[in-house]
Structure formats: structure tokens, C-alpha cells
C-alpha positions as CSV (number, residue, x, y, z in Angstrom):
1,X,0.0,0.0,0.0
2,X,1.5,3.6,-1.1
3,X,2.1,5.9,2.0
4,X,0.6,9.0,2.0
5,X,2.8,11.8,1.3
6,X,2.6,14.2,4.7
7,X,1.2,17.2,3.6
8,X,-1.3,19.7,5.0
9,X,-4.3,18.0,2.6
10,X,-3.5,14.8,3.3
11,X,-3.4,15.6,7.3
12,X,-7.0,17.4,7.0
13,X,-8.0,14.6,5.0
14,X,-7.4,12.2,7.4
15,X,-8.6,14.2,10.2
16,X,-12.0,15.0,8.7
17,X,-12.1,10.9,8.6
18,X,-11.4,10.6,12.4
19,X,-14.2,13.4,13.0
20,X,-16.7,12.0,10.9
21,X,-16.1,8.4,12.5
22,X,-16.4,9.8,16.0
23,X,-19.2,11.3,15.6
24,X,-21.0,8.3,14.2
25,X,-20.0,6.4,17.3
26,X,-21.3,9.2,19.5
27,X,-24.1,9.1,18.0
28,X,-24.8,5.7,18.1
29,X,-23.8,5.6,21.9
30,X,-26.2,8.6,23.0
31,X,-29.0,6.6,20.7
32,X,-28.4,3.9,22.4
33,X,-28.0,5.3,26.5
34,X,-30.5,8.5,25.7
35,X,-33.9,6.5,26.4
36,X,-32.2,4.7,29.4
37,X,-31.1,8.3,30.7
38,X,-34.3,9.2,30.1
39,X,-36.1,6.7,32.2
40,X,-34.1,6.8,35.0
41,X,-34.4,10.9,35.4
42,X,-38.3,10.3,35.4
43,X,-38.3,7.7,37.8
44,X,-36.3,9.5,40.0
45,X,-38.5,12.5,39.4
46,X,-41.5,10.2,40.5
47,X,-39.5,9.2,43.7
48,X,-38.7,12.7,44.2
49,X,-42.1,14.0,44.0
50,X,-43.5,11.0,46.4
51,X,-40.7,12.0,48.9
52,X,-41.2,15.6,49.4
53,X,-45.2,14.8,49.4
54,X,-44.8,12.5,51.9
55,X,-46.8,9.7,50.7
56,X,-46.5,6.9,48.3
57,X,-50.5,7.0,47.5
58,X,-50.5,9.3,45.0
59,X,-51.1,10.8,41.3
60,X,-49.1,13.2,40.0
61,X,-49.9,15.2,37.2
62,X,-48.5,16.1,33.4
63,X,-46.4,18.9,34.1
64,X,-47.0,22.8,33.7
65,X,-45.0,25.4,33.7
66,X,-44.7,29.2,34.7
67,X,-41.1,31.0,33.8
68,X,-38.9,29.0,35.2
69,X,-40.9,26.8,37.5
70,X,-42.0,23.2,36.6
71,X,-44.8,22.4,38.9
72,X,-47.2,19.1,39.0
73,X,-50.0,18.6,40.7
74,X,-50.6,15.9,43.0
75,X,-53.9,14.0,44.0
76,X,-54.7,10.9,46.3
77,X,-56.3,8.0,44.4
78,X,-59.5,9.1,45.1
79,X,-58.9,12.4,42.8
80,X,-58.6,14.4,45.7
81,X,-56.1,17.5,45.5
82,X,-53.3,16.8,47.9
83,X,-51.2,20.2,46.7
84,X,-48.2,20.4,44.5
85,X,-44.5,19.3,43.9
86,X,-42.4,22.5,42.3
87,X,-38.8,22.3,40.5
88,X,-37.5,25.3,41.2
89,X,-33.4,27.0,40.6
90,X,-31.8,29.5,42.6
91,X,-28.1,30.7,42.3
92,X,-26.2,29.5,44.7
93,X,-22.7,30.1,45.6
94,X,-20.8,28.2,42.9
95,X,-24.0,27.9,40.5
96,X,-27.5,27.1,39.7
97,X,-29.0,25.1,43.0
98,X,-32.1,22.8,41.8
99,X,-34.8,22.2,44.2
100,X,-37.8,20.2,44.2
101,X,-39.9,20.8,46.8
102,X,-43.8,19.8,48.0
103,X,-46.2,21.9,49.4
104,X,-50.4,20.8,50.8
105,X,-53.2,22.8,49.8
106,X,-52.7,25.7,52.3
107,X,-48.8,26.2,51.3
108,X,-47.4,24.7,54.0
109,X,-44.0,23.2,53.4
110,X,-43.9,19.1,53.1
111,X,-40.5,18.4,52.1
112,X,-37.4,18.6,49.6
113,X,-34.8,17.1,47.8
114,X,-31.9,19.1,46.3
115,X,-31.7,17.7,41.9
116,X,-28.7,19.8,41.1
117,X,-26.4,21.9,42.9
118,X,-22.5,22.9,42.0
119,X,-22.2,24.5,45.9
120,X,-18.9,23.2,47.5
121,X,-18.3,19.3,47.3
122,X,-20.4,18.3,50.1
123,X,-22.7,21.0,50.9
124,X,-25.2,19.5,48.5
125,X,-25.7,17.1,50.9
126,X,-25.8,19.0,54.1
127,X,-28.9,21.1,51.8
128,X,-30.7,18.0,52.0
129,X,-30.7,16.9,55.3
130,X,-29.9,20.4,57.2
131,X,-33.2,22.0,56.8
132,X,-35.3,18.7,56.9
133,X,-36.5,19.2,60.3
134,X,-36.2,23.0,60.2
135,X,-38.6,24.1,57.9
136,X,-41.0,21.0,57.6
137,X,-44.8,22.4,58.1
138,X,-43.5,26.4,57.7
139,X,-45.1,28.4,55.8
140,X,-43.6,30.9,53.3
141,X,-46.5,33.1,52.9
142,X,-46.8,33.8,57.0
143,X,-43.6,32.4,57.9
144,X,-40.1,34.7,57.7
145,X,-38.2,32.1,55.0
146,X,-35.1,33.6,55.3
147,X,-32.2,32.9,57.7
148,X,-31.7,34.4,61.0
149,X,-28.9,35.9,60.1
150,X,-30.9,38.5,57.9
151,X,-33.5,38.3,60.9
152,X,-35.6,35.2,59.6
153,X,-36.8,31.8,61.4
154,X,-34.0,29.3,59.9
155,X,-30.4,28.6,60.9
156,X,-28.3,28.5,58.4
157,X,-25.8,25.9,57.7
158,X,-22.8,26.5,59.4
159,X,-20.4,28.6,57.2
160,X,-22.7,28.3,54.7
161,X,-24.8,31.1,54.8
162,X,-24.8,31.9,50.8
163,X,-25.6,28.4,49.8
164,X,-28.2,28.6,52.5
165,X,-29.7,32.2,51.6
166,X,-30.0,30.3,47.8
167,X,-31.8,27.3,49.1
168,X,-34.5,29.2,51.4
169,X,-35.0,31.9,48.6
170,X,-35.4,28.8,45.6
171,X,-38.4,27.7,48.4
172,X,-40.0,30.9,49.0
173,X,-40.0,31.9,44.8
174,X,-41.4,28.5,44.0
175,X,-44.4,29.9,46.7
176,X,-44.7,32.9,45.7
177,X,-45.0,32.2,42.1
178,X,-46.9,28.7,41.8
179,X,-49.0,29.0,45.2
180,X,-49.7,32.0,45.3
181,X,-49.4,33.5,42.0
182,X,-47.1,36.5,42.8
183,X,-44.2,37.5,40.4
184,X,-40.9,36.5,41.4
185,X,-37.6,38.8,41.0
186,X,-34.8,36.9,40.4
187,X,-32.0,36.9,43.5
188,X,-29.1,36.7,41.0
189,X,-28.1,40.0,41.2
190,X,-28.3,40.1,44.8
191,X,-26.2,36.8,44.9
192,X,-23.5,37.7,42.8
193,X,-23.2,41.0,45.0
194,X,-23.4,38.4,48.2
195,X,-20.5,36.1,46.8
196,X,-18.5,38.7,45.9
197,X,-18.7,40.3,49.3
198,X,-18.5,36.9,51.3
199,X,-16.0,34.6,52.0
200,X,-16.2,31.2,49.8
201,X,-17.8,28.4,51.6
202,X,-16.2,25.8,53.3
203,X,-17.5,22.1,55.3
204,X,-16.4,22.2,59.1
């Protein structure tokens, strides 16, 4: 077989080749894992919603959305309306913090779980179990949702108080916009100005 003579046409040549066959077996992976991705998000999405409900005995509904707020409603068997699960994103301290979180038909808190968060490598965790028995049953629309530091009901978590200022405020908009129907101005602006005054986050 005749070698290719090294030139610059010959070397884009060959490299288109390597691009064009990579991107068929990309493709055909992500064809093949896509529907398995897929069906693992929603039934972690339908574990989700049963957790922060607080019950396994439900029916959730197709999805609907408002801005940026993915919100389902949920029902016993019996059709009757139990109140509703909300996705809702905050910025946090090194990103967006995802949070879906339950509320009954008076818009009393039921529960959470943290989806996504990019806070410092472990706080994600302390998110989901720190508040858990802090804010289970408040209310956002008569309770103060913010952390005592700022003069609210809610510790925050201990040198975490920007990650915890996102987490409360990703609660209170997912309230104020899907329960009771308010408009909802974003706290990015407000958190960029609070992480550039802070000092970063750390796990004692």
C-alpha cells in the first residue's frame, strides 16, 4: 500500500475521517444510552415528588409550567387534591441550586430534595438533610423564609450562609409564584453581589 505523502491536505484529509467516525459512534452511543437516561431521570423524578409529598398513594400530574418553574400537581387515588410538587433553581454560591420541593393545599411546606447543585463538594448534601427538620410544616406566605442571620426563622448551615440564603430563597419563589401566583424577581443580582462580598464556603 502507497504511503501517503505528509502534507497539510493529506493531514485534513485524514482528520476530517477521524471526525466524521467519532461522531458516528457518538451518536450511536447517546442513541443507544438517551432512552435509558431518560427513564431513569423520570423515575427519580417520580421518587422525588413522592418523597417531598410525603406519601406513596399518589397521582401526580403532566407537568405545567410558569417561567422558570416546573410544577405538577398531586392527588390521592381518590382524585382528591393533595397540593403540588415545584422544580425550582436558585443561584447559589458556585452555581445554579435545583430544588424540588412539596407543598399541601394551604402552602405549608412538606418536604425537599436538592436535583442539582455545584455549591462546594459536600454541601449539596448537608442542603438535604440540614433544613429537613427546620422548615418541615412552615409556611412561606406567613412564615419569615429567610435565615436568622438577615433576621428570619432558619439557621443556616454553618459557614454556609450563601448556599443557605439560595436554598430558602429557591423555596420561597417556587411559593410565591406557583401558590400563590405572585411575580418573582430573580436573587441573582443580589447573589452575585453576596459572593462577591463573602468569604467562599467551606465544610467544618
Amino acid at each position: 500500500m502507497k504511503k501517503l505523502k505528509s502534507s497539510l491536505t493529506n493531514m485534513l484529509v485524514v482528520l476530517t475521517v477521524i471526525a466524521i467516525v467519532a461522531a458516528g459512534v457518538l451518536a450511536s452511543v447517546n442513541a443507544v444510552t438517551a432512552p435509558q437516561i431518560e427513564k431513569i431521570n423520570a423515575e427519580n423524578l417520580a421518587a422525588g415528588i413522592k418523597a417531598v409529598m410525603g406519601s406513596e398513594d399518589i397521582q401526580v400530574s403532566e407537568p405545567w409550567e410558569v417561567d422558570a418553574f416546573t410544577a405538577y400537581d398531586i392527588q390521592d387515588k381518590q382524585g382528591n387534591l393533595l397540593g403540588k410538587a415545584v422544580v425550582t433553581t436558585e443561584n447559589g454560591f458556585g452555581g445554579p441550586l435545583k430544588v424540588l420541593v412539596g407543598f399541601n393545599t394551604d402552602g405549608n411546606h412538606l418536604g425537599y430534595t436538592v436535583l442539582e447543585h455545584q455549591a462546594t463538594p459536600g454541601l449539596g448534601a448537608k442542603a438535604g438533610e440540614w433544613f429537613q427538620d427546620k422548615i418541615i410544616g412552615m409556611n412561606p406566605g406567613t412564615n419569615n423564609f429567610t435565615v436568622s442571620k438577615d433576621g428570619g426563622e432558619v439557621d443556616a448551615i454553618t459557614a454556609s450562609t450563601i448556599t443557605s440564603r439560595a436554598f430558602l430563597r429557591a423555596i420561597q419563589n417556587a411559593y410565591d409564584k406557583i401558590i400563590a401566583g405572585q411575580d418573582v424577581t430573580s436573587g441573582a443580582s443580589q447573589q452575585a453581589s453576596a459572593a462577591a462580598m463573602g468569604t467562599p464556603e467551606v465544610i467544618e
